[in-house]
N, C-alpha and C positions, 0 to 999 in steps of 0.2 A: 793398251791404247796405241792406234797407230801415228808413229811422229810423221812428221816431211821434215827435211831438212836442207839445205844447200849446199852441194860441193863446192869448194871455190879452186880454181887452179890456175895456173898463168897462162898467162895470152898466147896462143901462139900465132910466129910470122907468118907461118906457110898460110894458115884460114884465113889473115888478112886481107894476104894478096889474093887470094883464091876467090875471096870474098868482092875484092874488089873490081876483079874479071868479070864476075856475072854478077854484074851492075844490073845487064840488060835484061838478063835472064832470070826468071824467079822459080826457085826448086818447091817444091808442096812441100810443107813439114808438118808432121805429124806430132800433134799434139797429146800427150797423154794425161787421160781424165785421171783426177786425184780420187781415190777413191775417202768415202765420209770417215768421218773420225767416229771415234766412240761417243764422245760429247754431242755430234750434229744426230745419232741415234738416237742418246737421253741426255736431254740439256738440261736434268735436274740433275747429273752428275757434279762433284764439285771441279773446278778447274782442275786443270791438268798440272803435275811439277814443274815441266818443262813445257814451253809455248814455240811454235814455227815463226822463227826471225825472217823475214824478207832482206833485212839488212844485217850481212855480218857484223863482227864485233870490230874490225878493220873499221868499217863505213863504207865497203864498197859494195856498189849497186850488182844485184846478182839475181836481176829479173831474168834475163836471160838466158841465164843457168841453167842447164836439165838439171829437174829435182829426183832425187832416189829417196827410198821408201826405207823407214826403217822398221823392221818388225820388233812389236815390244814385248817385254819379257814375259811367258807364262804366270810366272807368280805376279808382278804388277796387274794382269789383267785380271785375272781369279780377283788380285784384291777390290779392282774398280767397281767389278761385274757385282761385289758380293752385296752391296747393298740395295741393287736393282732386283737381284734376286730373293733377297730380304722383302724386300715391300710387295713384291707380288705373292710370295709365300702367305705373308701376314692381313693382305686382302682377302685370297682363299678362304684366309680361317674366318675374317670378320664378314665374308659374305656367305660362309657358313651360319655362324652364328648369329647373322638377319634373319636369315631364313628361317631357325630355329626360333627365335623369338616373335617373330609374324606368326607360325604354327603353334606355338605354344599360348600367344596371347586368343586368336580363334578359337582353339580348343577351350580354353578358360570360359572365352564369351559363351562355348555352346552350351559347357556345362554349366554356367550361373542360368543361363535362360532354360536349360530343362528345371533345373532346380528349383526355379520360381516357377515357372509353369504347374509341376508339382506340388508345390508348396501352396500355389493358387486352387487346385484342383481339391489339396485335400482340404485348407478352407472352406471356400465354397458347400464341400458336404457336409464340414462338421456344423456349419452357419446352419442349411437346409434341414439335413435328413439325421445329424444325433441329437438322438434325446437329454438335452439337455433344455433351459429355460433360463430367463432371467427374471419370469413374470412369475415370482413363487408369494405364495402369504403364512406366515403363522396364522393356524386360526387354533378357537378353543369355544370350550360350551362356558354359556354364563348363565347361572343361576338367577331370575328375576325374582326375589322375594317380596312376597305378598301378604300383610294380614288376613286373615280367614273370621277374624271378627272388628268389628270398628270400635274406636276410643281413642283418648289420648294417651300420648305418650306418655310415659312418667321417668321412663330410664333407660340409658342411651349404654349398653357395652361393649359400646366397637371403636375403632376408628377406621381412618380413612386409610387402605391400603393396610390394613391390619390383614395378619391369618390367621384363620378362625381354623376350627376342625368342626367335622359334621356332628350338629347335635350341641354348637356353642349356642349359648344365648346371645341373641343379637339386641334386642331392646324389649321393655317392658309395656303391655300397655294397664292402664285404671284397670284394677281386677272389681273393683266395689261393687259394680253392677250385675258382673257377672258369679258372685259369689251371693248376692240376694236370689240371682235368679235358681239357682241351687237351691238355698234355702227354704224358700217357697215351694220348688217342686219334692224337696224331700216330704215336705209337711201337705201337701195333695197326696202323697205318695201313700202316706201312711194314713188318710182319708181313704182312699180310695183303698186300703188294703182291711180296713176296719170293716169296710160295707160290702166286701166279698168273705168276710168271713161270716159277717149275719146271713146274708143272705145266701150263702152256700148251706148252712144249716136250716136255714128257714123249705128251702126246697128238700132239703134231704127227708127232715121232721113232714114233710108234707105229703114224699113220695112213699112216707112207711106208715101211716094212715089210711084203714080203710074207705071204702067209697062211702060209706054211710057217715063220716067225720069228715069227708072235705071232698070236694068234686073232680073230678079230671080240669075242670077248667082253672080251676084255684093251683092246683100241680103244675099246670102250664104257666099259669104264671109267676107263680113261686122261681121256678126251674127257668123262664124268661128273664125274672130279676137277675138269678145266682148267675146266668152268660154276661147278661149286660157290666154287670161287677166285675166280673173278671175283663172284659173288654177295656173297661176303664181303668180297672190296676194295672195292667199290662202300657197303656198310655202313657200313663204315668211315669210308669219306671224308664221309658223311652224318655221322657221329658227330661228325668233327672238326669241319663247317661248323658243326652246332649247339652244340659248344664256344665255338665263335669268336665266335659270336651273343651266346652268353648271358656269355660274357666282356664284353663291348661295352654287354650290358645293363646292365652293373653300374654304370653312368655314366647316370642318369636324365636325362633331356631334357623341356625344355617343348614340345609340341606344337604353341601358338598362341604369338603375340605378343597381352600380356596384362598385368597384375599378379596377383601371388601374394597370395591373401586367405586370410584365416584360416586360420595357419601353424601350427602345435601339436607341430609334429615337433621333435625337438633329437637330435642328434649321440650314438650310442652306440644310437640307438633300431633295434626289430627290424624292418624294414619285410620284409613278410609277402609274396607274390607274389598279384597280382589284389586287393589289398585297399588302396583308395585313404587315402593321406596328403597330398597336394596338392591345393590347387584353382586356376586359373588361368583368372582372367575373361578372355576373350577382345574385346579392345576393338573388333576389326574386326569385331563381329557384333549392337552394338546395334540394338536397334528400338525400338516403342512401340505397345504395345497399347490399344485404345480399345474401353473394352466398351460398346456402344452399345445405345440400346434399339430392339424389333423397331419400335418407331413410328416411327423416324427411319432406316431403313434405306433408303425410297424413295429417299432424297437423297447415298445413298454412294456412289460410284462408280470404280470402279479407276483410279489416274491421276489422279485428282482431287488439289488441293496441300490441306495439312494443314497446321494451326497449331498446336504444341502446347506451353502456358506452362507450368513446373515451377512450385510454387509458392512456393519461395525466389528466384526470379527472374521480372524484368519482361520481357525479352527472349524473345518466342518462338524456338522452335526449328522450323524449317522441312523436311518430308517430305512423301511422293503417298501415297497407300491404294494397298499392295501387294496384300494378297487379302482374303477373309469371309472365316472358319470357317466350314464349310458344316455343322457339329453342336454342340448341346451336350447337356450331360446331360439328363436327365425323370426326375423323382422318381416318378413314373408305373409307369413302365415296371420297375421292381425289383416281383420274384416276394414273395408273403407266403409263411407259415408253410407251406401247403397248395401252394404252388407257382403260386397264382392272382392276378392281379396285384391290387396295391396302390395304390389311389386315392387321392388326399388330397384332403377335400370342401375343396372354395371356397365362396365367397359369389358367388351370382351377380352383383348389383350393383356387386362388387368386381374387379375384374382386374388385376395386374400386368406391364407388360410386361417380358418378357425381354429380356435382356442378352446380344448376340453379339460375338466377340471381332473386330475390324480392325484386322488387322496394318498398322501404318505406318512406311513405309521413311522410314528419316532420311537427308536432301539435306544440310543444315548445320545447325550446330551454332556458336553465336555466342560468342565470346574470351569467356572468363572465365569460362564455364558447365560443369561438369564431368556427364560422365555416369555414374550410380551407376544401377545396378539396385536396381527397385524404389522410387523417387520417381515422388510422386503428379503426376500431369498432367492439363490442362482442353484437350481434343482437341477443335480446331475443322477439319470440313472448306469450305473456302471453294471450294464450286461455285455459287455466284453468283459469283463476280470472273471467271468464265471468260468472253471476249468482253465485258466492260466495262472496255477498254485507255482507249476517246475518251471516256468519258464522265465529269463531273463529279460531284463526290462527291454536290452533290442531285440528279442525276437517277441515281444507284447508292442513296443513301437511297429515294427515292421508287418504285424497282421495289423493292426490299427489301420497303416500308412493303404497294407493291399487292401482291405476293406471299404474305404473311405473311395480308392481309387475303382472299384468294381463297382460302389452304389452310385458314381459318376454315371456309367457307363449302362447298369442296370438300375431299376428301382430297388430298392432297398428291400428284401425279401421278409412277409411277414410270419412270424415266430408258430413256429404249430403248437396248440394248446396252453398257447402264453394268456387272454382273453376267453373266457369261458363265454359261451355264446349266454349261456344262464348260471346264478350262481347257486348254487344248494345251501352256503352257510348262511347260518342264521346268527345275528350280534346275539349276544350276553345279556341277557335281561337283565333290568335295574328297575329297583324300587325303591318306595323310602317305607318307612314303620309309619304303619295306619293304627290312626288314633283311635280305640276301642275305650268302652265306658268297662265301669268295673260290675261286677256281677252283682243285681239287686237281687236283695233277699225275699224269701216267700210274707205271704202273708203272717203266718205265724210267728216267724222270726221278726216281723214290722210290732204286730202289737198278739206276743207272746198273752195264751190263759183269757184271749179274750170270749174265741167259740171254744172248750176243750171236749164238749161233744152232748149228746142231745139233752142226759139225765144229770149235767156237771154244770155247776153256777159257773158264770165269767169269774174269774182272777184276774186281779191287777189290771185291773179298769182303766185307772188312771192312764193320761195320755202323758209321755215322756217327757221330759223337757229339753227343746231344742237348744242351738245355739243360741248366743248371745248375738244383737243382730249389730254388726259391724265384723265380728270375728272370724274372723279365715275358716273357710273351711280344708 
């Protein structure tokens, strides 16, 4: 740091008088500029050790004094300097590290706004164009049971929400009536089986008779009787099998293996014939319907595995897509008033996709999960996992991610040979066991020894003795 300081020395006589010679005369004196301090440089430096006295330590005035310069020592000044030099070093760094952090913080922003943009995009598709739903249904078949003959009820073997198996008795109806009607036709039965065997002998006896002992026309009618007999035996035995039926009927049976829902009948009640009082869910015939929109149909394909979560449970349940519904309905297509059809305007900027039904066959079904027709389900089909056995879940994220971003881009390309334009397979026939009568016996075997032939008396004439009437048969 540069000082000033003041010489001070004594007067001299001779300048006095010299001085006071040229009174008159005035010499030019050159004045010499001070040069700045280091402090007038950077006046954030701190004071200086030493400070420029105007006034000696004496008291004497020494304005007039030439001043000299003192140069200050290299290591003082190194030290002054050194923390000017400090601070400008240490702004460098911090207007380094502005800059770094304005670039670092843009970069950030550019990659959170791709990120979302992305993140927005594959949305968007998976909302649109994957096959997924949240409009799914349990559905199942129900057995509507019906008597096949009318009476009352007399006994009730079910309850409500009870599981039955196919071929339980569900309830009893009054057999009485129809165990007379039995009765009755056994005892026609065997009427009618007594008068084909007269008269099948009476025609035979008549066919081996000369023309001089009976006529052709006597023959004819002999041999008219012996058809007509047999017509009416044959009746007959029809009569009794359909007693026998409808006796049998009278003992209601479940159809499937099932539970018995919503039960309303009670005991003494009239059950009507062909008018359903039972219902019987059929547990062996769940599915699950997935009504999908037309925009996500490219990606269904029969066969394909299917996810589908009930929403009381975490645990999916796991099934393939059985078929499409190859129709639905068109509000369209209904006739007006005049017979001419019926349009219903849209907005053209407006379109909604329809909704088609895809049956999905259920594979399993995980412990603890009950299946109720009619629970809502979120149906995923998972035809991306098909042939990604070896691969790690980010490179299955990352085809997912390029997927999702190209059906942006493109439409969503549809599956060759995934939809059969027609199908060849035919379901599984099902039946139930049809009720057959039991085999009615010949005439012979009805009333044994009664014709045993043309030159042979009847035997055992006597007619049998039926039931006793009230008693089962």
């Amino acid at each position: 740091m540069l000082q000033v300081e003041p010489t001070l020395s004594a007067p001299d006589p001779a300048a006095s008088v010299s001085t006071a010679r040229r009174t008159d005369t005035v010499q030019p004196v050159t004045q010499v500029q001070p040069q700045p301090t280091v402090r007038q440089i950077e006046p954030s430096l701190p004071a200086p050790d030493r400070a420029v006295d105007s006034v000696s330590a004496a008291g004497r005035d020494t304005t007039n004094q030439p001043l000299t310069w003192v140069e200050p020592q290299p290591a003082e000044t190194a030290r002054q300097l050194a923390p000017l030099v400090e601070r400008r070093s240490s702004g460098g760094r911090q207007l380094a590290l502005r800059w770094m952090l304005a670039c670092f913080k843009r970069l950030t922003t550019l990659a959170i706004a791709f990120i979302a943009i992305i993140m927005a995009l594959v949305t968007w598709d998976y909302y649109v164009t994957a096959p997924w739903t949240r409009d799914g249904r349990v559905r199942v078949q129900v057995a509507s049971v019906a008597p096949e003959v009318s009476g009352q009820i007399t006994e009730l073997r079910v309850g409500d929400n009870q599981y039955v198996h196919k071929g339980d008795v569900l309830y009893v109806i009054d057999p009485f009536d129809f165990e007379v009607a039995l009765r009755v036709g056994k005892a026609q039965l065997q009427q009618r089986a007594a008068d084909l065997q007269v008269k099948q002998v009476q025609s035979e006896r008549r066919q081996r008779l000369s023309d001089l002992a009976v006529s052709k026309e006597q023959q004819q009618v002999f041999a008219g009787s012996a058809v007509q007999a047999k017509g009416a035996f044959e009746a007959a035995q029809q009569q009794v099998a359909q007693a026998e039926i409808n006796l049998r009927r009278t003992e209601v049976r479940s159809p499937v293996n099932g539970y018995v829902t919503n039960l309303l009948m009670r005991v003494g009640d009239y059950a009507h014939q062909g008018s359903v009082n039972v219902s019987v869910i059929d547990t062996d015939s769940f599915w699950i319907d997935g009504y999908f929109e037309e925009t996500k149909l490219a990606r269904a394909c029969i066969g394909d595995p299917v996810e589908a979560q009930l929403m009381g449970y975490a645990q999916p349940i796991l099934g393939h897509v059985a078929s499409v519904t190859r129709g639905i309905g068109v509000s369209d297509a209904a006739a007006g008033a005049q017979g001419l059809p019926n349009v219903n305007p849209v907005f053209t900027w407006v379109r909604l996709a329809q909704r088609v039904p895809v049956r999905i066959a259920i594979d399993h079904v995980p412990q603890g999960i009950p299946l109720v027709s009619g629970l809502s389900a979120t149906v995923t089909i998972k035809s991306e996992a098909v042939g990604s056995g070896g691969q790690s879940w980010l490179d299955r994220a990352m085809a997912a991610v390029e997927t999702r971003l190209s059906d942006v881009v493109t439409s969503p390309p549809a599956r060759t040979g995934c939809i059969p334009a027609t199908t060849t397979e035919r379901a599984t026939p099902e039946s139930l066991p049809v009720d057959t009568g039991t085999s009615t016996p010949t005439p012979e075997q009805i009333n044994p020894g009664l014709a045993p032939g043309l030159n042979v008396s009847p035997q055992n004439v006597g007619l049998p003795a039926g039931p006793a009437a009230g008693k089962k048969v």
